[in-house]
MARSENU-29575 format. One record per residue (C-alpha): y, x, z; residue number from 0. Coordinates in steps of 0.5 Angstrom, whole numbers. Example, Ala and Ser with C-alpha at 12.3 -4.5 7.8 and 13.67 -1.06 7.14 Angstrom:
2
-9 / 25 / 16 / 0
-2 / 27 / 14 / 1
REM end
This chain:
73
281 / 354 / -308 / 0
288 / 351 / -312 / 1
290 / 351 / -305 / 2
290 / 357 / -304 / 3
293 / 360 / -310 / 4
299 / 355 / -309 / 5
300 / 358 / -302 / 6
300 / 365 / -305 / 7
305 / 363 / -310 / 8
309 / 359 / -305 / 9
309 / 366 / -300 / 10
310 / 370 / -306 / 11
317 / 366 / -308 / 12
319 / 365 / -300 / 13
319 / 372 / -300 / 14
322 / 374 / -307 / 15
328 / 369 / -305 / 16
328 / 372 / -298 / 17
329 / 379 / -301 / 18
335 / 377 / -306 / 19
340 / 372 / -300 / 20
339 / 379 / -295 / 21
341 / 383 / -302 / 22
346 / 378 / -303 / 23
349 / 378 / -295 / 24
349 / 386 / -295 / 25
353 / 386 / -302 / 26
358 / 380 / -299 / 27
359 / 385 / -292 / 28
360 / 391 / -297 / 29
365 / 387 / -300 / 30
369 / 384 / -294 / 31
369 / 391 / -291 / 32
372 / 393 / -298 / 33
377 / 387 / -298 / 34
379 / 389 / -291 / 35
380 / 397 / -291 / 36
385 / 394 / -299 / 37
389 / 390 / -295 / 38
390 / 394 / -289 / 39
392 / 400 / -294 / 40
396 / 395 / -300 / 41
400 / 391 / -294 / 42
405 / 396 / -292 / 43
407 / 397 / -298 / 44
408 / 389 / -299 / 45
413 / 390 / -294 / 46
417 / 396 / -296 / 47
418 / 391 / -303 / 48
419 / 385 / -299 / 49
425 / 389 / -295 / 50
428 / 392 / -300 / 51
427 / 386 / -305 / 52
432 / 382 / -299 / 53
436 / 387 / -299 / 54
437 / 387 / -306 / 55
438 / 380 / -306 / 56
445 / 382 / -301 / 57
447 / 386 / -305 / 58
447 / 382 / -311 / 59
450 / 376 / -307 / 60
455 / 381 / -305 / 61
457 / 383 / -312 / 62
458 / 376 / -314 / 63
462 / 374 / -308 / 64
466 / 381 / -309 / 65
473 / 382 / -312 / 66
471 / 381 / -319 / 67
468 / 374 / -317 / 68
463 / 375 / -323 / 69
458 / 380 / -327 / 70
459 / 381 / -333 / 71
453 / 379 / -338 / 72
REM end
């Protein structure tokens, strides 16, 4: 009889256990889906700041290097 009620038990666990790993795995896919659609959007946006960033670093350096040698603080 104890045998069988700690089958049961065990079974019941298994199951509760098994019901939150699939609920965890579903949320895991929802959020690597999530992820990948952010990046997909935020990534040609990194790169527009990264050129202009480049090109701002130019100028700046070409400021320097101009006429005057120097700016003004």
């Amino acid at each position: 009889m104890a045998l069988a009620i700690g089958l049961a038990l065990g079974l019941a666990a298994f199951a509760f256990l098994l019901i939150l790993v699939l609920g965890l795995v579903r949320h895991l896919k929802v959020l690597t889906a999530s992820l990948r659609r952010f990046q997909d959007e935020v990534q040609p946006v990194l790169e527009e700041i990264q050129r202009q960033s480049v090109t701002a670093q130019e100028r700046m350096q070409g400021l320097n290097e101009g006429p005057g040698g120097r700016l003004r603080r």
